[in-house]
ZALODO-795846 format. One record per residue (C-alpha): residue number from 1; residue in one letter; x negated, y, z negated. Coordinates in steps of 0.1 Angstrom, whole numbers, plus 2048, in hexadecimal, padded with zeros to 3 digits. Example, Ala and Ser with C-alpha at 12.3 -4.5 7.8 and 13.67 -1.06 7.14 Angstrom:
1	a	785	7D3	7B2
2	s	777	7F5	7B9
***
This chain:
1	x	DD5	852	B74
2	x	DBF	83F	B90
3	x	DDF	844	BA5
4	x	DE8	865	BA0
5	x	DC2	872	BAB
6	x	DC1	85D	BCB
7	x	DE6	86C	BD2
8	x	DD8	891	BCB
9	x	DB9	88C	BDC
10	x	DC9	878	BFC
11	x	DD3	89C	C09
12	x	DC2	8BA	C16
13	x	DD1	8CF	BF7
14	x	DC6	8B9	BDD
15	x	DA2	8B8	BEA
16	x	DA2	8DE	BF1
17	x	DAB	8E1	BCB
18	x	D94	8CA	BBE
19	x	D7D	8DF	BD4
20	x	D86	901	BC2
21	x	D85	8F6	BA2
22	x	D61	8E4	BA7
23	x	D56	905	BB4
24	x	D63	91E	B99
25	x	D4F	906	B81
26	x	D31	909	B8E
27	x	D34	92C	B97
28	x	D39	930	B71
29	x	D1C	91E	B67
30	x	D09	932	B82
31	x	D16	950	B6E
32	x	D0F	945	B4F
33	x	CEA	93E	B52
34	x	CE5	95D	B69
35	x	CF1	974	B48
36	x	CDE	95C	B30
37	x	CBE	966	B46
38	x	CC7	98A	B4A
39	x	CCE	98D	B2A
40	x	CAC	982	B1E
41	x	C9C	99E	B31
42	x	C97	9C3	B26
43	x	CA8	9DE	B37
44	x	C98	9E3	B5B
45	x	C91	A0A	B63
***
């Protein structure tokens, strides 16, 4: 397992995915606790 990762991250696609998928996580917890917050709230008018 050790050798596969340094293989995938020893090129420019395999960091660029690890990349990708570290962002779409935290964008999702981003979401996530944005819609918790707004959902808390009554409805702005």
């Amino acid at each position: 397992m050790k050798e596969l990762f340094a293989e995938l991250m020893s090129d420019w696609v395999g960091q660029l995915s690890a990349f990708v998928i570290a962002f779409v996580i935290l964008m999702a917890i981003f979401f996530i606790v944005w819609f918790i917050r707004k959902s808390g709230q009554g409805p702005q008018s």
